[in-house]
Structure formats: structure tokens, C-alpha cells
C-alpha positions as CSV (number, residue, x, y, z in Angstrom):
1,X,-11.1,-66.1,-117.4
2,X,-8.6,-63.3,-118.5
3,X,-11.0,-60.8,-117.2
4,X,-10.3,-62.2,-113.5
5,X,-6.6,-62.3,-114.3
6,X,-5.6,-58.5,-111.9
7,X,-1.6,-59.4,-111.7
8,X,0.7,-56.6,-110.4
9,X,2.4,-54.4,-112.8
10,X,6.0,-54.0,-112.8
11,X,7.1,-50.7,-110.8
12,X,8.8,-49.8,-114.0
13,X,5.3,-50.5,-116.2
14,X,3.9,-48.8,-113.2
15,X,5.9,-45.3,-113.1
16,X,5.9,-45.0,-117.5
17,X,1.7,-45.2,-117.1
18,X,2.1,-42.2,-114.2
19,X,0.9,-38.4,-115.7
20,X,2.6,-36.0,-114.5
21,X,0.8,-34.2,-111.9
22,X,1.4,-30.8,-112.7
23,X,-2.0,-28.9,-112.0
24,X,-4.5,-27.9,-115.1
25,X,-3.0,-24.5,-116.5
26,X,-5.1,-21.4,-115.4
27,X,-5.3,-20.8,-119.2
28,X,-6.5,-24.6,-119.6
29,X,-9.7,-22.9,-121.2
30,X,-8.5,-20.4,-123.3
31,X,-7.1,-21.2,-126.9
32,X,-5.1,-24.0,-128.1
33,X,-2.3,-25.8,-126.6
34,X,0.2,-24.2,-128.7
35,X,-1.6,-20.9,-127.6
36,X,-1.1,-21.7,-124.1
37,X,2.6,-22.3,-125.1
38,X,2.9,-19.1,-126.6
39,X,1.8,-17.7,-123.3
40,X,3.8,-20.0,-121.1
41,X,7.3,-19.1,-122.4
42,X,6.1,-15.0,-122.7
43,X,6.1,-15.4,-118.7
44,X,9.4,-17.2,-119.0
45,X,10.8,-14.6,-121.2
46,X,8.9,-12.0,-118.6
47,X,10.6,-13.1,-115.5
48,X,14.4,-13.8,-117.1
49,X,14.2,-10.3,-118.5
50,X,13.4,-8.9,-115.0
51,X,16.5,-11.1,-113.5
52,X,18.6,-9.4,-116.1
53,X,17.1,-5.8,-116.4
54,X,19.3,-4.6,-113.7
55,X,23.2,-4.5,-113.9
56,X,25.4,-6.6,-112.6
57,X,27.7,-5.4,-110.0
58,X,29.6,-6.5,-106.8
59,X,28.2,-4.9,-103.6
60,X,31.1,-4.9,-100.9
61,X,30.7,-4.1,-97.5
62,X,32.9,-4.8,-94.1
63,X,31.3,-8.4,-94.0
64,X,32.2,-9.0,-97.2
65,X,36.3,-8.3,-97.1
66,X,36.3,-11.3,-94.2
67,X,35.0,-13.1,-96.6
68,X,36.8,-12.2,-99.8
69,X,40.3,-12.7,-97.6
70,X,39.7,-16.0,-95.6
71,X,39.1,-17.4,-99.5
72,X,42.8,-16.9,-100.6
73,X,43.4,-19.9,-97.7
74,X,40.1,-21.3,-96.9
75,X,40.8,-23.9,-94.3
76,X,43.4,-22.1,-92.6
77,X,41.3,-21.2,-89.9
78,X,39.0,-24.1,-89.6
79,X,35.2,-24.3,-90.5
80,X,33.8,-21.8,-89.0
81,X,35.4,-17.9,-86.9
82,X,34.1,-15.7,-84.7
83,X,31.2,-18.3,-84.0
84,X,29.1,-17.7,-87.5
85,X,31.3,-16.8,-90.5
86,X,31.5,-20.4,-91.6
87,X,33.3,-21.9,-94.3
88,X,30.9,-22.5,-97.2
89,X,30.8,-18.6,-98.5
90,X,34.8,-18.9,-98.6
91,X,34.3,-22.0,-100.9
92,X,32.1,-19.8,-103.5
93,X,33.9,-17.2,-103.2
94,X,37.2,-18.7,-104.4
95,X,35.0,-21.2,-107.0
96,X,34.3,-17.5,-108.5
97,X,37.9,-16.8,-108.5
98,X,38.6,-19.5,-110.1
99,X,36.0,-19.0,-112.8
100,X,36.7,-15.7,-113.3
101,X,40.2,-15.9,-113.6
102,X,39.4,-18.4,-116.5
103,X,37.5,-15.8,-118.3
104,X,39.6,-12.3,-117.1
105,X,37.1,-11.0,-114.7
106,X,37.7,-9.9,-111.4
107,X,36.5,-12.0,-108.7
108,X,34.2,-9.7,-107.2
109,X,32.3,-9.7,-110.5
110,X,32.5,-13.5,-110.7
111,X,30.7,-13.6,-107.5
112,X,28.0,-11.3,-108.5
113,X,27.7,-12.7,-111.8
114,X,27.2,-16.6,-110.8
115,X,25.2,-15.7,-107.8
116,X,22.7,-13.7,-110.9
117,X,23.2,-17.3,-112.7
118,X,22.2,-19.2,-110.0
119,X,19.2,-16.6,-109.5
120,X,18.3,-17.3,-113.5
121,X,18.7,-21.4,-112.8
122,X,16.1,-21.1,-110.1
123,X,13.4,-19.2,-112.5
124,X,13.8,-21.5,-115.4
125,X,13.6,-24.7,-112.9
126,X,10.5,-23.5,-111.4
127,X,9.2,-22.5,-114.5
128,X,9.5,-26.1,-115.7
129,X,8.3,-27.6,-113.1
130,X,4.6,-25.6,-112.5
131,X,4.6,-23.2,-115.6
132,X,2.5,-20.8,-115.4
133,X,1.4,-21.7,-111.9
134,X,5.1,-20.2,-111.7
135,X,3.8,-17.0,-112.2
136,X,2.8,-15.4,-108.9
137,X,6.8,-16.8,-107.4
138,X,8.2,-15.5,-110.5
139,X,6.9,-12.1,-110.3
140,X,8.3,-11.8,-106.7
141,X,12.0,-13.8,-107.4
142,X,12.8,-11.4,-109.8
143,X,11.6,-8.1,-108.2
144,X,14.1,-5.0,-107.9
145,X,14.9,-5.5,-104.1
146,X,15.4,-9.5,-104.6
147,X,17.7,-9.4,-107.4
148,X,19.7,-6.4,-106.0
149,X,20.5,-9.2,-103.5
150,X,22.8,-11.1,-105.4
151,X,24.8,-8.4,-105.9
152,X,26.1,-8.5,-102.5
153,X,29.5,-10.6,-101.7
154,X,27.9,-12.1,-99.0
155,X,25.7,-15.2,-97.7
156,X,23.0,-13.4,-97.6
157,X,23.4,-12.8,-101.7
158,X,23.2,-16.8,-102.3
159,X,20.0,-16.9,-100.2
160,X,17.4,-16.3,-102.9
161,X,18.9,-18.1,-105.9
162,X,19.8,-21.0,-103.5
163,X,16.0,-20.9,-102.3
164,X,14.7,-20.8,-105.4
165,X,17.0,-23.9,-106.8
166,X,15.6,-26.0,-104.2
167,X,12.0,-25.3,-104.7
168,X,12.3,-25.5,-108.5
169,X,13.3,-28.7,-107.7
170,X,11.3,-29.9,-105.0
171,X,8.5,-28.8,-107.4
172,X,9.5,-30.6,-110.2
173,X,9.9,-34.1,-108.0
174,X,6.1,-33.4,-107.1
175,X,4.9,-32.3,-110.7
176,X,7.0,-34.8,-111.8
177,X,7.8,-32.0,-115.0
178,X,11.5,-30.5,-115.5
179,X,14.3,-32.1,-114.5
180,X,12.7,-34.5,-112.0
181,X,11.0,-36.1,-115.6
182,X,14.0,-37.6,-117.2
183,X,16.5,-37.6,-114.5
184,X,14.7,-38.4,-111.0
185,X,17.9,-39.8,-109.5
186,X,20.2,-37.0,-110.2
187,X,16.9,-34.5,-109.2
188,X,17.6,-36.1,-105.7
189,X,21.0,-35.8,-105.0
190,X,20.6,-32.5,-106.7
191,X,18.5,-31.1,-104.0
192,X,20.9,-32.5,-101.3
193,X,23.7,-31.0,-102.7
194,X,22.0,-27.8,-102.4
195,X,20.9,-28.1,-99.0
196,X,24.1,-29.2,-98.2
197,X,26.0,-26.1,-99.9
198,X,23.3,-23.5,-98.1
199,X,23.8,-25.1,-94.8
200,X,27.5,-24.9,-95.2
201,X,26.8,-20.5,-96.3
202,X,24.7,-20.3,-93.2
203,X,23.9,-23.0,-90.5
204,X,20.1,-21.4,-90.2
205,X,19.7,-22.3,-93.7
206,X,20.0,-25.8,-93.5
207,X,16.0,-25.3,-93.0
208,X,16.2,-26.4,-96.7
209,X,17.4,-29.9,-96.2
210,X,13.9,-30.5,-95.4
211,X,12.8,-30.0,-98.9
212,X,15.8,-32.3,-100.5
213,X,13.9,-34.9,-97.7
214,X,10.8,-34.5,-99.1
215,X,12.5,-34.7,-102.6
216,X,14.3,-38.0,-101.8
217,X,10.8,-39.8,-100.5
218,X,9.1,-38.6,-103.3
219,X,11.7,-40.2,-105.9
220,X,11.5,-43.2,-103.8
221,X,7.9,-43.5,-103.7
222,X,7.9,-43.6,-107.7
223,X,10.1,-46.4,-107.9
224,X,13.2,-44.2,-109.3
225,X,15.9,-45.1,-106.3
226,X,16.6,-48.1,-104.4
227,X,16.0,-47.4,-101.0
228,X,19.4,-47.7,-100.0
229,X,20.4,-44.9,-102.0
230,X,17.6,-42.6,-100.9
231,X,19.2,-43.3,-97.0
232,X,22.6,-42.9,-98.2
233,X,22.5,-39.6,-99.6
234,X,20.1,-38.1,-96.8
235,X,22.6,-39.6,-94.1
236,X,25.5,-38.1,-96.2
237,X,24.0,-34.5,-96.3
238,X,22.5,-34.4,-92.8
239,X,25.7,-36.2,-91.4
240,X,27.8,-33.8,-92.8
241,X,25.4,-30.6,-91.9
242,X,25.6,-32.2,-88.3
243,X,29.3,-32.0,-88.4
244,X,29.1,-28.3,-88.8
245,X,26.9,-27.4,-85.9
């Protein structure tokens, strides 16, 4: 009789029984798993030494001093000037300020040194999230040309380390590894925020909202948000990227 007995699971019994989906290791065949560990955090180590081998320094250019002075009064002239310099780099820019100000740099450091941050945030997020499958993005994230990037006071110099952070964790919602693991919710609204904040930097880069989309359905479809709050955060970031077009 029990044998017939199929009732439901709860979707809470249901999502603790789910493995996370993170593909087998390319090393799955070599040595132990503590091996494999060993080998997985040497690529870690790899890559965050190649975001910090080169020094950190501010790059100015023309662009950058419209940028560096509408932050001293950043909604003095509206959200967006001369029909694509739009508020969001302001923002950063003065949140640097502010930071570095806290800790006696000058702000054209602080810029350069939280965009690197940012840039180091990405690595380790992808990292958790597909390990060494992180390898190949890794190798190219952290090259020469890409991390001289986010030295410049400039959107452009938030485009990589924002890129990554929203793969890292659009990865980790679908591997279901890193931050996505423990704190699905917040991975969600975490991956808004970012599209959100890019879009505001550049209008063209609100191409990422896409991903914090796929993000939100995919938290949703593992029974880790109510639906209502899946369609109040999308509405909130796309709303508000609407009101910037």
C-alpha cells in the first residue's frame, strides 16, 4: 500500500534534495578531490594575481574631467548632457570621493582602485560559481589590455568588472554554487542592482538586465522567491532604466 503512496514534496523538501548543477570538473578524473581542490584555488590564485600584477593608477583624459566635475553637484544638470554623458558615472565617481576621502586618497585613485575591486569581485564570483570551468573567462578578464581598462575614469572603465559581476552571478543562479547557494534572494536583487547601475553608466549597457531576468526566473523556478517579488524587482529595475531613455 505505501509503495502506491507518490504525494508531492514540499517545494522546500524539494529545492534541499536539488545538486547543484555545476558541470563535472575537467579534472573530475585526475586525483583526489582534495587534489582537484588544490588545483581549483591555484587558478584562483592565478587569475587574482594577474588582476593585481599591474599597478594601480587613474587614467584621465578630456572625457574624464566632465565627469570628475559634474560629480562635485551631480544632479545639477539633470540625468543626462550633451545627449549621452548620463548620470550614473557621476554617482561612482563621487561614491569614490567619498571613500577615499575616508581613507586619505585622492579621488582619482579611489576610482581606479574600486573599479580594480570590482574587477577582483567578478573573478572570485565566477570562480565560485563554475571553478575551474572559470578558467578559459578568467584567463581573458584578467589580461593586460582588460585590466588596464579600469584604470580609466571613465564608463568605459566599469564595463568589464560590471560585466563580469553579472555573469558571476548569473552563473552562480544556474550552477546554483557561490552566492546563489546560500543567499538566492539577495543573488537576485543583486544582479538587478547591477544592471540597473550599468544602465545608469551607459544606456547601451542596460543589455545586461537581460541576464538579472534570466537570474530572477531562475530563483523563481527553485522555489527561492514568491513570485510577487521576482515581478517587483524586474519592474523596479526595468521601470527605472525606462525612465532614463
Amino acid at each position: 500500500m505505501s509503495a502506491t503512496v507518490t504525494a508531492e514534496q514540499p517545494a522546500a523538501e524539494q529545492h534541499e534534495n536539488i545538486e547543484p548543477a555545476v558541470p563535472a570538473s575537467p579534472l573530475a578524473s585526475f586525483g583526489s578531490p582534495r587534489q582537484r581542490r588544490v588545483v581549483e584555488y591555484f587558478v584562483l590564485g592565478i587569475a587574482l594575481s594577474r588582476a593585481l600584477a599591474r599597478d594601480i593608477g587613474g587614467i584621465v583624459s578630456n572625457d574624464s574631467v566632465g565627469y570628475l566635475s559634474r560629480s562635485e553637484d551631480v544632479f545639477a544638470e539633470g540625468l543626462m548632457i550633451q545627449g549621452y554623458r548620463q548620470v550614473g558615472y557621476p554617482i561612482w565617481v563621487k561614491f569614490a570621493d567619498v571613500v577615499g576621502s575616508l581613507l586619505g586618497w585622492d579621488r582619482i585613485f579611489a576610482v581606479a582602485f574600486l573599479q580594480r575591486a570590482l574587477l577582483i569581485l567578478g573573478v572570485v564570483l565566477c570562480w565560485q560559481a563554475l571553478r575551474l570551468w572559470a578558467a578559459p573567462l578568467l584567463v581573458i578578464a584578467t589580461s593586460g589590455t582588460l585590466v588596464m581598462h579600469t584604470d580609466f575614469i571613465l564608463p568605459e572603465g566599469i564595463l568589464v568588472p560590471g560585466c563580469l559581476v553579472a555573469v558571476g552571478l548569473g552563473a552562480s543562479a544556474v550552477t546554483q554554487s557561490g552566492i546563489a547557494n546560500r543567499y538566492p534572494r539577495l543573488t537576485a536583487a543583486l544582479s538587478v542592482a547591477v544592471g540597473l547601475a550599468m544602465a545608469a553608466m551607459k544606456l547601451q549597457y542596460a543589455a545586461l538586465l537581460l541576464i538579472s531576468a534570466a537570474v530572477v526566473w531562475l530563483v523563481w523556478r527553485d522555489g527561492n522567491m514568491t513570485k510577487r517579488f521576482a515581478l517587483v524587482i524586474l519592474g523596479v529595475g526595468f521601470g527605472l532604466v525606462g525612465s532614463l531613455a
